[in-house]
C-alpha positions as CSV (number, residue, x, y, z in Angstrom):
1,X,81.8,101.5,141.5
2,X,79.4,101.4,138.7
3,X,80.1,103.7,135.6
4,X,78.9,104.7,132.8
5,X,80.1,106.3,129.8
6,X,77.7,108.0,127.4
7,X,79.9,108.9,123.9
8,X,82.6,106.0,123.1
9,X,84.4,107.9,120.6
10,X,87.8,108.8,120.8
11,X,87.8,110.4,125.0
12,X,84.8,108.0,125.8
13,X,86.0,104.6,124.7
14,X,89.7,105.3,126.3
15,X,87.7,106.7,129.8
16,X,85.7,103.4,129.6
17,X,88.8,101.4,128.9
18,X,90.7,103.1,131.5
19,X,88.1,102.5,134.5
20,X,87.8,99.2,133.7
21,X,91.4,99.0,134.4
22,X,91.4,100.4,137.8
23,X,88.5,98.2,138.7
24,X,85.2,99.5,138.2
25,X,82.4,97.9,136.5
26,X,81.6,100.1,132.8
27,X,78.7,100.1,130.3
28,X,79.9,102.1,127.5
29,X,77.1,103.8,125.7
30,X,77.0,104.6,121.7
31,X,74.3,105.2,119.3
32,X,77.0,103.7,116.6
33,X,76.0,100.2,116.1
34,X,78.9,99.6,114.4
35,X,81.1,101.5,116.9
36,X,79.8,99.0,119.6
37,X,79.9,96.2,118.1
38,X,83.7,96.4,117.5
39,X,84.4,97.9,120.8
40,X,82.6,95.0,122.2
41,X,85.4,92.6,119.9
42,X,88.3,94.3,121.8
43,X,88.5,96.2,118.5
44,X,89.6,100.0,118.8
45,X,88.5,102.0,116.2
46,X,91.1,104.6,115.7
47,X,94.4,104.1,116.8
48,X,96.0,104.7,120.5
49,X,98.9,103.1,122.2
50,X,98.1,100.6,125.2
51,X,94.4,101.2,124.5
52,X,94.1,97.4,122.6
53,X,95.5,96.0,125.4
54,X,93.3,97.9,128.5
55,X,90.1,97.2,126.1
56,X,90.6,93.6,125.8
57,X,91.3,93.1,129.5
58,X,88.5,94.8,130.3
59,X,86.3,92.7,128.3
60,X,87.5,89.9,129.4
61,X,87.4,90.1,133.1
62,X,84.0,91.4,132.8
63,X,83.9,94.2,134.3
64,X,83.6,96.6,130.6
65,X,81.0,96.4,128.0
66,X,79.3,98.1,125.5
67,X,75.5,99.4,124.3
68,X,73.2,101.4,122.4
69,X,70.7,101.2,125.0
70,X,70.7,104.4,127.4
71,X,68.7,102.3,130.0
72,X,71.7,100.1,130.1
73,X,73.5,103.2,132.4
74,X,70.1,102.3,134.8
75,X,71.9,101.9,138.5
76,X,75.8,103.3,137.7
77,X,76.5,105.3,140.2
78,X,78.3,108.1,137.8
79,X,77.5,108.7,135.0
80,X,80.2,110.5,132.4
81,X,79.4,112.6,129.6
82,X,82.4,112.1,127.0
83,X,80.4,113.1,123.5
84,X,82.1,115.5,120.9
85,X,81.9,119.3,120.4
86,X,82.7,120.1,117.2
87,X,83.0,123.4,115.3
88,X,79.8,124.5,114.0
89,X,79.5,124.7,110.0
90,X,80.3,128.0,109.3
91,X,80.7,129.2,112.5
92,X,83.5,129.3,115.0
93,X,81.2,128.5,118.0
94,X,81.2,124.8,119.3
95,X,78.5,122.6,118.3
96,X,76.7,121.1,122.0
97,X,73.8,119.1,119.9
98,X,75.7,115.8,121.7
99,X,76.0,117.1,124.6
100,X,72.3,118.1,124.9
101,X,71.5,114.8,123.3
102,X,73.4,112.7,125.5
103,X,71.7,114.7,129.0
104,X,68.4,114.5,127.1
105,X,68.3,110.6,126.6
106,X,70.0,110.0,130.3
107,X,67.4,112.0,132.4
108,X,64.9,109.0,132.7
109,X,67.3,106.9,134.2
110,X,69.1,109.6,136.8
111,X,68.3,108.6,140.3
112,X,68.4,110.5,143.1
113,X,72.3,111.4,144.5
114,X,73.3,109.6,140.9
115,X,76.2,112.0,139.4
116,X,76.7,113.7,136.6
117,X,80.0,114.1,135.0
118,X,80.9,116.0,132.1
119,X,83.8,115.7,130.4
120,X,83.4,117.1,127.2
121,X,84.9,120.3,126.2
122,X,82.3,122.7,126.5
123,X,81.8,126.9,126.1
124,X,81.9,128.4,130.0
125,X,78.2,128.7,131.1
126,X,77.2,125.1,129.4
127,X,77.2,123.2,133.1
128,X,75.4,126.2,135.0
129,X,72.7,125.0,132.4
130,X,72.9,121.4,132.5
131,X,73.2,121.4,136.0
132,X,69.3,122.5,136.3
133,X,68.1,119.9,134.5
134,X,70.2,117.1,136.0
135,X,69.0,118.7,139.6
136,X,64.8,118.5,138.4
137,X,65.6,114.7,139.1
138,X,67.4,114.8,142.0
139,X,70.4,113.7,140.5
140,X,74.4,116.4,140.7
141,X,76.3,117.9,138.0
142,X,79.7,117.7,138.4
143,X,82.0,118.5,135.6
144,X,85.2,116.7,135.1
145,X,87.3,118.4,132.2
146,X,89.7,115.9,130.0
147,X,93.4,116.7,129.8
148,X,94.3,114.0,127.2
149,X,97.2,113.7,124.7
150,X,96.5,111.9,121.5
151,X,99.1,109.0,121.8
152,X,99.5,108.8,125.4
153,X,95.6,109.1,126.6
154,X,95.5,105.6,128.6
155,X,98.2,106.8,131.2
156,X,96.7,110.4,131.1
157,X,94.0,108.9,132.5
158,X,94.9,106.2,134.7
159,X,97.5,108.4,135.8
160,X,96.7,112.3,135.4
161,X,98.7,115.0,136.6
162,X,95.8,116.8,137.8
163,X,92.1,116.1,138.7
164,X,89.6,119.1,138.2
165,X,86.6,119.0,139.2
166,X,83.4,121.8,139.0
167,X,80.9,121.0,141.3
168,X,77.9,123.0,143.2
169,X,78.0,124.6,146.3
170,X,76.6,122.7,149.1
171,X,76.1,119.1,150.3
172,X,75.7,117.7,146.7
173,X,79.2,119.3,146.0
174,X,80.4,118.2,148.8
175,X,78.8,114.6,148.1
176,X,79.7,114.6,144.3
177,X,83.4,115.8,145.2
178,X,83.5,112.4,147.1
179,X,82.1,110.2,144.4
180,X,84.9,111.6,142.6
181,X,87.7,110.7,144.6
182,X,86.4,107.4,144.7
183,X,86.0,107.3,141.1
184,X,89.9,108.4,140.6
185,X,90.9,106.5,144.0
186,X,94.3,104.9,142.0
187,X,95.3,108.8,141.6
188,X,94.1,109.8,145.0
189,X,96.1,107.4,146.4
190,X,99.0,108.5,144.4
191,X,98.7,112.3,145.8
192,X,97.9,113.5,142.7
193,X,96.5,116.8,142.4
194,X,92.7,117.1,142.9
195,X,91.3,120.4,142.6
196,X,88.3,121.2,143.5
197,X,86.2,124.5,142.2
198,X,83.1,125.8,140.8
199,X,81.4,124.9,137.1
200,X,83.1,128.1,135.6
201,X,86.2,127.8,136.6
202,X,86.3,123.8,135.5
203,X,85.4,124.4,132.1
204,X,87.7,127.4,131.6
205,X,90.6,125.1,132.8
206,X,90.2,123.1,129.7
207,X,90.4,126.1,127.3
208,X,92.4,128.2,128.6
209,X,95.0,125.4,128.9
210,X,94.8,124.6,125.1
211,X,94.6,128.9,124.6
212,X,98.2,128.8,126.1
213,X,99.4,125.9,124.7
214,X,98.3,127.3,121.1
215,X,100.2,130.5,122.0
216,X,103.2,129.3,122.7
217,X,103.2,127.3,119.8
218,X,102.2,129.9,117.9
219,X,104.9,131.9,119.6
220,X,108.0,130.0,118.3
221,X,106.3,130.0,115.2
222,X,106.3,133.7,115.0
223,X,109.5,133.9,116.1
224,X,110.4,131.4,113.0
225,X,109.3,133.9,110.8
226,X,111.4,136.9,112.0
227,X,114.1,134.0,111.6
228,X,114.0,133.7,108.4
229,X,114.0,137.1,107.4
230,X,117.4,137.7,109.7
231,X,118.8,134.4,109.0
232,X,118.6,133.1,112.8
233,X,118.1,129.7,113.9
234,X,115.0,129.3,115.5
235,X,116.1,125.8,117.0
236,X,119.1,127.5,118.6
237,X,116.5,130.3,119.8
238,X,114.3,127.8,121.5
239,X,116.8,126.8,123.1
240,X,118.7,129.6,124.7
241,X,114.7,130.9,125.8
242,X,114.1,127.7,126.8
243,X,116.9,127.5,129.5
244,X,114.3,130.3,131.4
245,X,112.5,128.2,133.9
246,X,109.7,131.2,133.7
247,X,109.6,129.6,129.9
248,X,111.1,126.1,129.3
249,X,111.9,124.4,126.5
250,X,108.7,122.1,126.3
251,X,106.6,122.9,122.7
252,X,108.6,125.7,121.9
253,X,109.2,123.6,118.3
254,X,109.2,125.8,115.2
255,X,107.3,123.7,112.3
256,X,104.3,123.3,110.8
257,X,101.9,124.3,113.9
258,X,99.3,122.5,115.4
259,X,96.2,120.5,114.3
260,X,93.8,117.8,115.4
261,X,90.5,117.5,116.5
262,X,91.2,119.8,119.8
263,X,93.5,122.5,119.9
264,X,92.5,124.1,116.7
265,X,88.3,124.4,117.3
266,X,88.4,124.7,121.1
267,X,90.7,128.1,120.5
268,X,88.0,129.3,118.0
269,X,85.0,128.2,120.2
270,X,87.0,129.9,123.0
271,X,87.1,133.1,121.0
272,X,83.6,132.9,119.9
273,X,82.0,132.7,123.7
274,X,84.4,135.6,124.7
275,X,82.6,137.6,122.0
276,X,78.9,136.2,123.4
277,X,79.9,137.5,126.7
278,X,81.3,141.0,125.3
279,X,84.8,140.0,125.7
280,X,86.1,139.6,122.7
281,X,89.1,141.8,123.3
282,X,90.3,139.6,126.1
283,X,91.5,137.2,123.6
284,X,91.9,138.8,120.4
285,X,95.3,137.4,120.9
286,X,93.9,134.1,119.5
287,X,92.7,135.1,116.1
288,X,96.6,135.7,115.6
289,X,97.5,132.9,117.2
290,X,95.7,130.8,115.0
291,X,96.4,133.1,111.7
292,X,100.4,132.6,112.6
293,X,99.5,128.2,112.6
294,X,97.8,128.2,109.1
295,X,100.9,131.0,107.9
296,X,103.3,127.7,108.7
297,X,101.6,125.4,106.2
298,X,101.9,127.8,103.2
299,X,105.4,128.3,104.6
300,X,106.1,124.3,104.1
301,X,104.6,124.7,100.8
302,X,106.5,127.7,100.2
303,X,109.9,125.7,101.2
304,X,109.2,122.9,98.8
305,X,108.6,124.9,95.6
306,X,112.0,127.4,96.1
307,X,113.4,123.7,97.0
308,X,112.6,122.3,93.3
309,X,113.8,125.8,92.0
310,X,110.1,127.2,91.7
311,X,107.7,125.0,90.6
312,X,106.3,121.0,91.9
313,X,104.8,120.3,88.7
314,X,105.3,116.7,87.8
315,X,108.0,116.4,90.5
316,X,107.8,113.4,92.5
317,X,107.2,114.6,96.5
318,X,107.0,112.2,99.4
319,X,105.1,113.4,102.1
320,X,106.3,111.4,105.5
321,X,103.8,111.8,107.7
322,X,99.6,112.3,107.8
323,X,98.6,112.5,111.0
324,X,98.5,115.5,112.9
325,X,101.2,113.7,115.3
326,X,102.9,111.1,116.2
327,X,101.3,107.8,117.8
328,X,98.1,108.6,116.7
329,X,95.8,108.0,113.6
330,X,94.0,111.5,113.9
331,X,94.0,113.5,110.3
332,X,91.8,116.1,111.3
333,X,93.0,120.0,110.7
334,X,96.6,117.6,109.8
335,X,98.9,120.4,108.9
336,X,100.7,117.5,107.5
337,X,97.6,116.1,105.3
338,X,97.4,120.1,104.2
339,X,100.6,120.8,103.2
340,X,100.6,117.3,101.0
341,X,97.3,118.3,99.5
342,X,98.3,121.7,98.6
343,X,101.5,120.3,96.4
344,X,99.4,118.2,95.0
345,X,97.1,121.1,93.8
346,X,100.4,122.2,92.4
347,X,100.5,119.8,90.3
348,X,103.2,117.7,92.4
349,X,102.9,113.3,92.2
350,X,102.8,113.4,95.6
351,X,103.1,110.0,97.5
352,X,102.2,110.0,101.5
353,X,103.0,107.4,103.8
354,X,102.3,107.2,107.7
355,X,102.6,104.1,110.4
356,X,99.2,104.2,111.6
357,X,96.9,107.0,109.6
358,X,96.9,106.2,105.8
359,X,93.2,105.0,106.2
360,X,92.2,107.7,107.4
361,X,93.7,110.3,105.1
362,X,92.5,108.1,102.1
363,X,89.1,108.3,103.2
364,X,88.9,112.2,102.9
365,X,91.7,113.0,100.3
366,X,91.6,109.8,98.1
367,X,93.2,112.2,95.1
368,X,96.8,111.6,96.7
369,X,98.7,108.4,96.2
370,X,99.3,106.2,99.6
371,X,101.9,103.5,100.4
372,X,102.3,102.2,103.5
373,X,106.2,101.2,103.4
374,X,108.2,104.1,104.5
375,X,111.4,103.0,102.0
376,X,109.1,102.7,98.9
377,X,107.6,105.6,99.6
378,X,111.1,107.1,99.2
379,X,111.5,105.2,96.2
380,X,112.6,107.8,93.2
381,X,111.3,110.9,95.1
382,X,112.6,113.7,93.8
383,X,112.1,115.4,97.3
384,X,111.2,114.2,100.4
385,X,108.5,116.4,102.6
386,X,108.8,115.5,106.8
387,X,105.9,116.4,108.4
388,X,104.4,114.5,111.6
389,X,107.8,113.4,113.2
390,X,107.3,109.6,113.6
391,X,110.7,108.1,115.2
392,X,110.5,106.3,112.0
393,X,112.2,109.1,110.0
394,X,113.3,111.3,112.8
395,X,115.3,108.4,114.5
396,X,115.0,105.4,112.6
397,X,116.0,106.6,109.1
398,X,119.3,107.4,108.3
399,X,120.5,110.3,105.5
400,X,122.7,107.4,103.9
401,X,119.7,105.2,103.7
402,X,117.4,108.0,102.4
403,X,119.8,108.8,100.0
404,X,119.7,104.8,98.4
405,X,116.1,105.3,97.8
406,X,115.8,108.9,96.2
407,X,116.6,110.2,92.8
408,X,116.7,113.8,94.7
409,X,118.6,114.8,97.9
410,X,116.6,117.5,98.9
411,X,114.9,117.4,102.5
412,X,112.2,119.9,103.7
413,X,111.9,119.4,107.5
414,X,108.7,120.6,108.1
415,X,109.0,120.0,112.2
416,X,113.2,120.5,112.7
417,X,113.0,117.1,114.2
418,X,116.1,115.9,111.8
419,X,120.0,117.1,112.5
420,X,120.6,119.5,109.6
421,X,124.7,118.8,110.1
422,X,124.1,114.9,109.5
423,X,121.8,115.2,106.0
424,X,123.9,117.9,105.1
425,X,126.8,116.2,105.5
426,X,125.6,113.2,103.7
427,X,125.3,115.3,100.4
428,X,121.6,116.4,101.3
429,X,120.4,119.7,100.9
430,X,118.4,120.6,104.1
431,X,115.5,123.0,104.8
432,X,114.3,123.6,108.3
433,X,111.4,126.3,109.4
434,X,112.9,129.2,110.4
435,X,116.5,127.6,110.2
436,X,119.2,129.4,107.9
C-alpha cells in the first residue's frame, strides 16, 4: 500500500520506518528541514534500538523517504497523523495546534475513500471533530492510538500486542476497518488482537492505559513511603503482592517514578478534559498520582543529603543515569535529570553520565558537568547517585569495581535495581527507596 506519515518525530519517523519494513511504500512528511534531511541519510535523530537499522533498509530498497512537501502524500492510500501533543504552557490541557495543523495542510490532497489515521495522543472528543472535516472531502477518519515503549518502539509496531482502531459507523467504517487490516496485514496474520470500536472509545484507550499504568506506579511508590516510616521493604512487598495474578509483579518498582514525554502530560491532559466535561471527580485520583511521582524525586534528594550526613555542598556526586529510562535518549520530565539538578542547586559537583542521552541533557541543563565514560565518572566521587537503570550499572558494574574508582562507598539506589546484600557486603553503604 501507499502510506504516508505526516509528523516524523519521535512516533512518526519509527511508524514510517516500521512500514517500510513490512513492505509498503512511505513518504514521510516534516516541516523540519533539518529533520528530513538526516532522516533521508539513514540518520535517526534521537536514539532507539533497531530503529538505524529498519531506517536504512528502508531507504535503501526504496520503498521509504522523506519530505517537506504535503503534496508529496498526493495518491497514499492512508494517510497517518503521528504529530506531538504537548502540554500547554501553563496549562495542563494538551496542546492540538499540530494536530489541527497537520489535518489543515493535508485536506487539499484527500481523495475520495483516502483514510485518515490518527495516531497521536489526543483529549476524547478531538476525532468526532476531525472526522467532519476529513468527511467535507470525501475522505474517513479512522483513529489508530500508539501503544509504544521508548526503547522497544520498532517491535511494538511491527509486532503489537493489540490493534485499536476508532472508526465511524457505516460503510466507511466498515471500509476504513479494512484498509487497516491491510495496513497491519504482518499482525493480522499473526492473530494479533484487532479491536475494533468507535472514535471515543479509541482515544480513551490510550489514556486510560497510561492513567493505570501511572497509578500503579504511583502505587508502589506510595507504598514506599509508608515503608520507610515502618522500616518495611518495599522490594520484598512487591513481591509478595505481585505473586497475585489479579496484580502481578510487572511495574510494581519502588524508585524515582515516572517521566518522559508521555505518561506524565497525557495524565494531566487526561485530568484536564475530565474537568471540561464536568468530571473531574472521576479522576481526582490522578492529581495524587502524579503528586506521589514528584514526592520520589525530593525523596532521592532527600536520601543523598542524610547520606553525606546533611549537606552536598562541595561533595563530589555522580549521577548514573539521565534519561528518563533505559535504551532511550529521552530527558524530558527525567526524574533522573531532576534529581541531579536539584544536588547541584545544593551546591553538590555533580558529574552525570549516560550511554545514549548526555546530548540531550547538556542542551537544557549545561550547568552540570557531563562525561561520557561510566568509570571516570566514578572517578573520586564521594557518592554515587543510580538513577535510570542502564544494565551498565545494574548488571555490568560490579561493587568491587565501583569501589576502585570512588573516594566514598556510599550508594543511593534511586530505582532498587542493585542487590543491597552484594554492595553491602563489599563495604558499601546502600540506600534503597523505601528499603530499610
Amino acid at each position: 500500500m501507499r502510506v504516508s506519515v505526516i509528523g516524523c518525530g519521535y512516533l512518526g519517523a519509527v511508524h514510517a520506518a516500521a512500514m517500510a519494513s513490512i513492505g509498503h511504500d512511505v513518504i514521510g512528511i516534516d516541516v523540519d528541514a533539518r529533520k528530513v534531511e538526516s532522516l533521508s541519510r539513514g540518520e535517526a535523530p534521537f536514539f532507539e534500538p533497531g530503529l538505524p537499522e529498519i531506517l536504512g533498509d528502508g531507504l535503501a530498497s526504496g520503498r521509504l523517504r522523506f519530505s517537506t512537501d504535503i503534496a508529496d502524500t498526493r495518491g497514499a492510500d492512508v494517510h497517518f497523523i503521528a504529530v506531538g501533543t504537548p502540554q500547554l504552557p501553563g496549562a495542563h490541557a494538551a496542546d492540538l495546534q499540530y494536530v489541527d495543523a497537520a489535518v489543515t495542510a493535508l485536506m487539499p490532497v484527500l481523495r475520495p475513500g483516502d483514510i485518515v489515521a490518527g495516531k497521536s495522543t489526543v483529549p476524547v472528543g478531538t476525532a468526532a471533530d476531525l472526522a467532519v472535516r476529513i468527511a467535507s472531502v470525501g475522505a474517513t477518519l479512522v483513529w489508530n492510538p500508539e501503544f509504544l515503549r521508548e526503547g522497544w518502539a520498532v517491535q511494538d509496531t511491527v509486532s503489537p500486542d493489540r490493534i485499536v482502531v476508532g472508526v465511524p459507523a457505516g460503510d466507511a467504517g466498515v471500509h476504513a476497518q479494512a484498509m487497516l487490516r491491510q495496513v497491519y496485514h504482518t499482525a493480522v496474520a499473526a492473530d494479533t488482537p484487532f479491536l475494533t470500536t468507535d472514535y471515543a472509545t479509541a482515544e480513551l484507550v490510550k489514556v486510560s492505559a497510561n492513567a493505570f499504568l501511572a497509578t500503579k506506579i504511583s502505587f508502589i511508590n506510595a507504598m514506599a513511603e509508608i515503608a520507610e516510616v515502618t522500616g518495611a521493604d518495599v522490594t520484598q512487598l512487591a513481591d509478595a503482592i505481585g505473586l497475585d495474578e489479579r496484580i502481578g509483579r510487572r511495574f510494581l518498582g519502588a524508585g524515582i517514578g515516572f517521566g518522559g514525554g508521555c505518561l506524565p502530560k497525557d495524565i494531566r491532559a487526561f485530568s484536564a478534559r475530565a474537568e471540561e466535561l464536568g468530571k473531574s471527580e472521576a479522576v481526582a485520583f490522578l492529581r495524587e498520582v502524579d503528586a506521589i511521582n514528584l514526592r520520589r524525586r525530593d525523596r532521592a534528594v532527600q536520601l543523598t543529603v542524610d547520606a553525606l550526613d546533611g549537606s552536598v555542598f562541595n561533595k563530589r556526586v555522580t549521577v548514573l543515569g539521565a534519561a528518563f529510562k533505559p535504551h532511550s535518549d529521552d530527558v524530558r520530565d527525567s526524574p533522573a535529570l531532576d534529581v541531579a539538578v536539584r544536588l547541584h542547586g545544593l551546591g553538590a559537583q555533580v558529574t552525570v553520565t549516560d550511554p545514549a542521552a548526555i546530548e540531550n541533557a547538556r542542551l537544557i541543563h549545561p550547568q552540570l558537568t557531563y562525561v561520557a565514560d561510566r568509570d571516570d565518572a566514578l572517578r573520586a566521587a564521594d557518592i554515587v547517585v543510580v538513577v535510570t537503570e542502564w544494565d551498565e550499572y545494574r548488571r555490568q558494574l560490579s561493587p568491587e569495581q565501583a569501589a576502585a574508582l570512588v573516594s566514598g562507598r556510599v550508594v543511593v539506589d534511586g530505582r532498587n535495581c542493585l542487590d543491597a546484600a552484594v554492595w553491602r557486603a563489599s563495604g558499601w553503604t546502600y540506600y534503597g527507596m523505601g528499603r530499610p
